[in-house]
C-alpha positions in Angstrom: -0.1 31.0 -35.3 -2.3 33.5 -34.1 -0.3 34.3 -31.1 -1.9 31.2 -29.9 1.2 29.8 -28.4 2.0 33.2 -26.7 -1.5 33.2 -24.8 -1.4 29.8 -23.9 1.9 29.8 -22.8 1.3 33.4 -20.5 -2.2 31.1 -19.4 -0.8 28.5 -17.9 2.4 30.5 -16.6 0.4 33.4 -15.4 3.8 35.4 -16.8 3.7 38.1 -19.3 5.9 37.0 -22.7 6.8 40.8 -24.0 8.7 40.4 -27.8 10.3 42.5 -30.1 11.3 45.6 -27.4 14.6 44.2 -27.5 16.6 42.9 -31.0 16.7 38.9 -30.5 15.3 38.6 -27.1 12.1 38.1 -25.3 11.6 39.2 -21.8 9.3 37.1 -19.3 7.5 39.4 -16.8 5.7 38.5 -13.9 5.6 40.3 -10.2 6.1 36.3 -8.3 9.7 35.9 -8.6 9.0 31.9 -8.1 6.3 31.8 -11.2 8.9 34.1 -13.3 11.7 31.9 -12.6 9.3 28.4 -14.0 8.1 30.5 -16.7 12.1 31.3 -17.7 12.7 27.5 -17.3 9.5 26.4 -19.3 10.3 29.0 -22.2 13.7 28.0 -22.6 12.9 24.1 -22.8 10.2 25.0 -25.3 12.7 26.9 -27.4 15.1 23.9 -27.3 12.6 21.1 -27.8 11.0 23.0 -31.0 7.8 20.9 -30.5 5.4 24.4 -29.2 1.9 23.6 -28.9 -0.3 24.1 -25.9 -0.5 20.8 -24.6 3.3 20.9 -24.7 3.5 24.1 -22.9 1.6 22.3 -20.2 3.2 19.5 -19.9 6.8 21.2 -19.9 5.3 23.8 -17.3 4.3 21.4 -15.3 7.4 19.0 -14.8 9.1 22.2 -14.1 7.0 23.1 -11.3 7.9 20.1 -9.5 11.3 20.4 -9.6 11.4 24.2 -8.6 9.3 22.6 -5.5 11.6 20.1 -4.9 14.2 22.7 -5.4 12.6 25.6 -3.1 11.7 22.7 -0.2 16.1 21.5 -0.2 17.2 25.2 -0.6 15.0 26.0 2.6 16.4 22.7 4.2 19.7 23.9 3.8 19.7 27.2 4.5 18.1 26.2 7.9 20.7 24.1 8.5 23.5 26.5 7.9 21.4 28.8 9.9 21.7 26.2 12.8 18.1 26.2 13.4 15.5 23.0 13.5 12.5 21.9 14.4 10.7 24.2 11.6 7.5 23.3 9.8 7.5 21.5 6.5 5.4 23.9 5.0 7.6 27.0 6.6 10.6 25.3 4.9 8.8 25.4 1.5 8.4 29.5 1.9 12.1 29.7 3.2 12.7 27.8 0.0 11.2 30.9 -2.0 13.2 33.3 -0.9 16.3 31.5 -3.2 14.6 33.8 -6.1 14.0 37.2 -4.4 16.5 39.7 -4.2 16.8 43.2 -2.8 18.7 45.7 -4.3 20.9 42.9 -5.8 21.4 40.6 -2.7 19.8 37.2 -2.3 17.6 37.3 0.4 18.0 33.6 1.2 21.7 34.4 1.6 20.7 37.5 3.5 18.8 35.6 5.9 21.8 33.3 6.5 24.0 35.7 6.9 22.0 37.5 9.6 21.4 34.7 11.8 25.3 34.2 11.4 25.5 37.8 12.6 22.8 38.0 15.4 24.3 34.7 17.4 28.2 36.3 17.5 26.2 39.7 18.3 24.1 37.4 21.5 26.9 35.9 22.1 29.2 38.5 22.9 26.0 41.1 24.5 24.4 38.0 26.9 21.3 37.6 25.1 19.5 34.8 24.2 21.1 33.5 21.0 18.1 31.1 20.0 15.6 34.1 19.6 18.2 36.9 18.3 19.2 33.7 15.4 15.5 33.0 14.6 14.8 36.5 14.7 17.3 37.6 12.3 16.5 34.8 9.6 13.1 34.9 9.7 13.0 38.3 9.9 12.7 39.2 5.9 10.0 35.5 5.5 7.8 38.0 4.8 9.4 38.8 0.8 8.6 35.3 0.1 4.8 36.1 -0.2 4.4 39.6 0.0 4.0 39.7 -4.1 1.6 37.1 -3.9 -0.7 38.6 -1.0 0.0 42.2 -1.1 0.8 44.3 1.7 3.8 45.0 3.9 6.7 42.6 3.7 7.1 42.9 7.6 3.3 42.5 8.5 2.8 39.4 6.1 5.9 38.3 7.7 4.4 38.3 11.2 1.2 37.0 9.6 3.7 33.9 8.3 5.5 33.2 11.7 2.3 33.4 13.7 0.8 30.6 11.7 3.6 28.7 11.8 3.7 28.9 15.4 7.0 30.7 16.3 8.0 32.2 19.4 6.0 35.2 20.5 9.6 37.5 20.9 11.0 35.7 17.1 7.8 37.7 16.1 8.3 40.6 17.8 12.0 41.0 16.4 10.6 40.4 12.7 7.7 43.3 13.7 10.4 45.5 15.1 13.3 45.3 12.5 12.0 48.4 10.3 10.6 50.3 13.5 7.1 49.3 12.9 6.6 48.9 16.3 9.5 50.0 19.0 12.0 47.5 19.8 11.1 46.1 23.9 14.7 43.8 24.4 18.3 43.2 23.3 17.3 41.0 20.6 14.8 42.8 19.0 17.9 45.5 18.7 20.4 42.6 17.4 17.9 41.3 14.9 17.7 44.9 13.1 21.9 45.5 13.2 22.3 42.1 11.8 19.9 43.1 9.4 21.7 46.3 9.1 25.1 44.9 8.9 24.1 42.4 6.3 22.8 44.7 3.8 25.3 47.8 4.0 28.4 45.4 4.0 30.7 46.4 0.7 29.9 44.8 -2.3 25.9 43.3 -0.5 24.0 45.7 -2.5 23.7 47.7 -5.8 20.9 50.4 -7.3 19.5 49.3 -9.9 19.1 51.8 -12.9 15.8 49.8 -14.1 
């Protein structure tokens, strides 16, 4: 009709619907890995419920939102738990949450964030250092990709920018500032934090180039 469905759909998405590149697909492109991901979902229950107008779109786009929230908040929830760590703000959660949909190079950065604070407390254990800090350090040191699309800027910087509003410790943000060399690392966990990080990522079978 017009394309009207298309433009209402990438309105209230605020994802780009590209057709016809491809034989018998459509791709949905948007920078906010979260907002692609609802899009995705909202397109294919569109596709499947056959009634496409624009109030439709809405309404669909809508009820998926929530339970991507609801989704994001338990995913954050759960990976903090694995992690071993409490006491985190409700609305940090909700950002750890994002991270389910960004990867790196192929690897889940939720899972990479795991991982590393798995890493960085048998690393503190074994070197003496203070286990809390090395463990926050290490998973919060990439909180920074959950946002960094939707501000701009340095995934490390919005990082510190994240955990300094959410009030964590003044050497968790440290470790997060020091794990690309951004600033030089002052103590052992500021070290631990970037070879968990390390570790993590260069493992066999962690990451892959992507030709795209």
């Amino acid at each position: 009709k017009e394309g009207r469905n298309v433009q209402a759909f990438e309105k209230v998405t605020g994802a780009d619907l590209i057709i016809d590149d491809t034989p018998n697909a459509v791709t949905v492109s948007c920078f906010d890995p979260v907002r692609r991901e609802i899009a995705r979902i909202t397109l294919e229950r569109l596709v499947k419920d056959g009634r496409i107008h624009p109030a439709r779109i809405e309404e669909i786009h809508k009820k998926v939102t929530e339970e991507i929230n609801k989704e994001m908040k338990e995913a954050g929830e759960k990976a903090l738990y694995e992690a071993g760590i409490v006491g985190i703000h409700s609305d940090l959660v909700k950002i750890v949450g994002r991270l389910k949909y960004r990867t790196s190079y192929g690897q889940n950065i939720l899972k990479h964030s795991v991982e590393c604070a798995k890493i960085a407390r048998i690393l503190a254990e074994e070197l003496g250092a203070n286990i809390e800090i090395a463990k926050r350090g290490a998973f919060f040191h990439d909180i920074g990709k959950a946002l960094d699309q939707t501000f701009g800027g340095d995934h490390v910087q919005v990082g510190v920018d994240i955990a300094k509003k959410y009030g964590l410790d003044s050497q968790v943000i440290h470790a997060i500032e020091a794990h690309h060399e951004g600033i030089s690392a002052e103590s052992i966990e500021d070290h631990i934090v970037a070879a968990a990080d390390a570790i993590s990522g260069s493992r066999p079978g962690a990451r892959r180039e992507s030709t795209e």
